[in-house]
Structure formats: structure tokens, C-alpha cells
N, C-alpha and C positions, 0 to 999 in steps of 0.2 A: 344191574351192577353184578359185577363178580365178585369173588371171592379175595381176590388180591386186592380188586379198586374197594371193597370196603375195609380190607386190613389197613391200605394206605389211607383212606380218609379219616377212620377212625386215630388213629395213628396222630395228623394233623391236628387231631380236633383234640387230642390229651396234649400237646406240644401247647395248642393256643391253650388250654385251661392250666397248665404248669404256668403257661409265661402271665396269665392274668394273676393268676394267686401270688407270680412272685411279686408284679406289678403292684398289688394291694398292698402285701406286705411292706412294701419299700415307701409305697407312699404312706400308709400310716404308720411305719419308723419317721419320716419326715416331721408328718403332723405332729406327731408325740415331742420330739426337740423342739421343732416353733413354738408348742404349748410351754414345753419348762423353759423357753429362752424366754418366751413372755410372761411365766409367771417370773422369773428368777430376776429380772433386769429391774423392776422395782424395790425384790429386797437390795439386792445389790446396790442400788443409789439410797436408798435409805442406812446400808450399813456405811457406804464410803461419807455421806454425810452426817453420821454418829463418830465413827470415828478415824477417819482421814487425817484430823491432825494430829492423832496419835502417831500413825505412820510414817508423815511429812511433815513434823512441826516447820521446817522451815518453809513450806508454802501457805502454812495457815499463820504464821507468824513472822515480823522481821524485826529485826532490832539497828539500832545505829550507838558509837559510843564516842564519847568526849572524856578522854584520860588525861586530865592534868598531875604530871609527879613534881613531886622535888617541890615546888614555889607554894604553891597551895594557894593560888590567886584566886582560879575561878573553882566551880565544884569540876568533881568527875560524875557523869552522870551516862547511864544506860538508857535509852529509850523503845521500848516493849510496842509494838504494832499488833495490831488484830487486822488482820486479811480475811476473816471470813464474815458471814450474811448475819450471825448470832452476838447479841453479847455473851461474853464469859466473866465469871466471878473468881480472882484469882487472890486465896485463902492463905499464901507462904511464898515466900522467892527468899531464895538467897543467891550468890554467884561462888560460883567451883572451878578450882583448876581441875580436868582431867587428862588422864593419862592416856591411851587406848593401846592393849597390844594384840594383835591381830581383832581378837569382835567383841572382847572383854575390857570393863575399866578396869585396869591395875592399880592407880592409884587415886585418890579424890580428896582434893584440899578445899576446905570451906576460907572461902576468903573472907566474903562481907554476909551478913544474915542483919537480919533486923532488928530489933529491940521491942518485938511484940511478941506475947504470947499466943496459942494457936487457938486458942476462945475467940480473941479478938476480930472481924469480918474485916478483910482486905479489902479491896477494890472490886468496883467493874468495870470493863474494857468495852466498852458501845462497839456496835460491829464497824470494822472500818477505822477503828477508833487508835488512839494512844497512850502510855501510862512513861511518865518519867519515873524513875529511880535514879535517888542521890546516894551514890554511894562514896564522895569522899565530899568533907567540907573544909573550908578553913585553916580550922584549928586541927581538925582529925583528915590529911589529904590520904587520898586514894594511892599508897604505892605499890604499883602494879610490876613496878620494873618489865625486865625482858623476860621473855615466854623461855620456858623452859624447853629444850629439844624434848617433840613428842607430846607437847601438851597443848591443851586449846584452853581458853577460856571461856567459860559457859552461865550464862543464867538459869537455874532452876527453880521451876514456880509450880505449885500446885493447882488445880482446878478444881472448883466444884464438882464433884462427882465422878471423881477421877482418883483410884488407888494410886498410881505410881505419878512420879513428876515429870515434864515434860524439861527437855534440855534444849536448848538455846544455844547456838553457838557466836558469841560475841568476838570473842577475838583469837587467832587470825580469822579473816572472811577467807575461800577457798571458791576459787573462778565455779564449782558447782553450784552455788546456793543464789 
């Protein structure tokens, strides 16, 4: 061999040892994300099932409502669904008008709340399950009248183990939910 044929081989053989080291590199950046995608993909479905109906109450939850005004023949009553795998133990409900403008509530009217103190243990909801709520009877009917432009009607209920309350939107329904 000459002088040149070993500058050129030599040459090829740092070209193949660049492209192997880059090769390495690339593939162990690979292994490294499949490693965090499979450690991370169990917390991840462990946090969406913590607290996923914090996000979407209306997938973990649905309601249906029967508003009798004026006559006061039958009751008005709300009915509260549990959509997910858990029971839930639900400590306060009341129902609210809300207001929204733009990503804030502006304004918040307590319509109906209960007559129990928050000592007292509420209910629980069997997964899959249902809770009535009477909120108008007889002698006291529900007058709900017409929705106010810009406002919704909403159930708010507390959870065990849960700071803030979760909001429900009973009336109007909106082709999203």
C-alpha cells in the first residue's frame, strides 16, 4: 500500500467510526423515550383516573331534569348519574345559576341548598349508580322560570376528598355534552 491508498482507507475507516458513534447515539436517544414513554404511560393513566372527573365532569357524570312551575302538582326533581368504575361519597349539593363571561363566573345565584348541616354525611353514588334530588315539592314548587340570557343552570356538589366542587350543568343541555 501507498501513501495515498492508506490516507484514503484510513479516511473511510474514521467516516465508518463517525457514522457508528452517531448510530449509537441515536439509537440510545430512542431507547431513552421508549424507557420514559413506558415509565410515564402508567402514571399518566393512574393520574387521568384520579382525577379525570375533575376535568370532564360531564363524562364522569350526567344528569337529567323534571321542572314542574306554576301548578306544583308533581315535584321538580334533578337526577345525578355516576359514569365511572368507583363509588363516590357526595358530602353538599346545592343548585346555582351561573353566569360565564369569557372563562370567569361573573355572577353566581344559589337557588335551592339543602337544609343539612355539613357535619351531617350525604350520600353515596354506587359506581354506574343514581341519586335523585327533590328540589321543589307541593307546597314549596321549584320556580325556575326562563333562563336568563348568558346563564346556565348548574348542580354543585362536593366530593369526598375533593377541595373545590364539581359543577354540573343541568339546564340548558348544549349539543357538546
Amino acid at each position: 500500500m501507498n501513501a495515498d491508498e492508506l490516507a484514503v482507507a484510513t479516511l473511510r475507516l474514521a467516516e465508518r467510526q463517525a457514522l457508528a458513534a452517531e448510530a449509537q447515539v441515536f439509537w440510545s436517544a430512542v431507547g431513552s423515550i421508549l424507557t420514559a414513554v413506558a415509565v410515564l404511560f402508567p402514571v399518566m393513566i393512574g393520574l387521568w383516573q384520579a382525577f379525570g372527573h375533575r376535568l370532564f365532569p360531564h363524562r364522569a357524570f350526567g344528569s337529567t331534569y323534571t321542572f314542574v312551575g306554576g301548578g306544583g302538582e308533581l315535584d321538580s326533581t334533578i337526577t345525578l348519574f355516576n359514569r365511572l368504575n368507583v363509588p363516590l361519597t357526595i358530602i353538599w349539593w346545592d343548585i346555582v345559576w351561573l353566569e360565564f363571561k369569557w372563562w370567569k363566573i361573573t355572577h353566581e345565584a344559589i337557588v335551592v341548598a339543602p337544609d343539612v348541616p355539613w357535619e351531617e354525611p350525604g350520600f353515596t353514588l354506587s359506581p354506574h349508580g343514581s341519586h335523585t334530588f327533590t328540589v321543589g315539592t307541593e307546597h314549596d314548587p321549584f320556580e325556575w322560570g326562563r333562563e336568563p340570557t348568558g346563564r346556565a343552570l348548574y348542580l354543585r356538589f362536593y366530593i369526598v376528598g375533593d377541595r373545590r366542587p364539581i359543577r354540573l350543568k343541568v339546564y340548558p343541555k348544549s349539543l357538546q355534552e
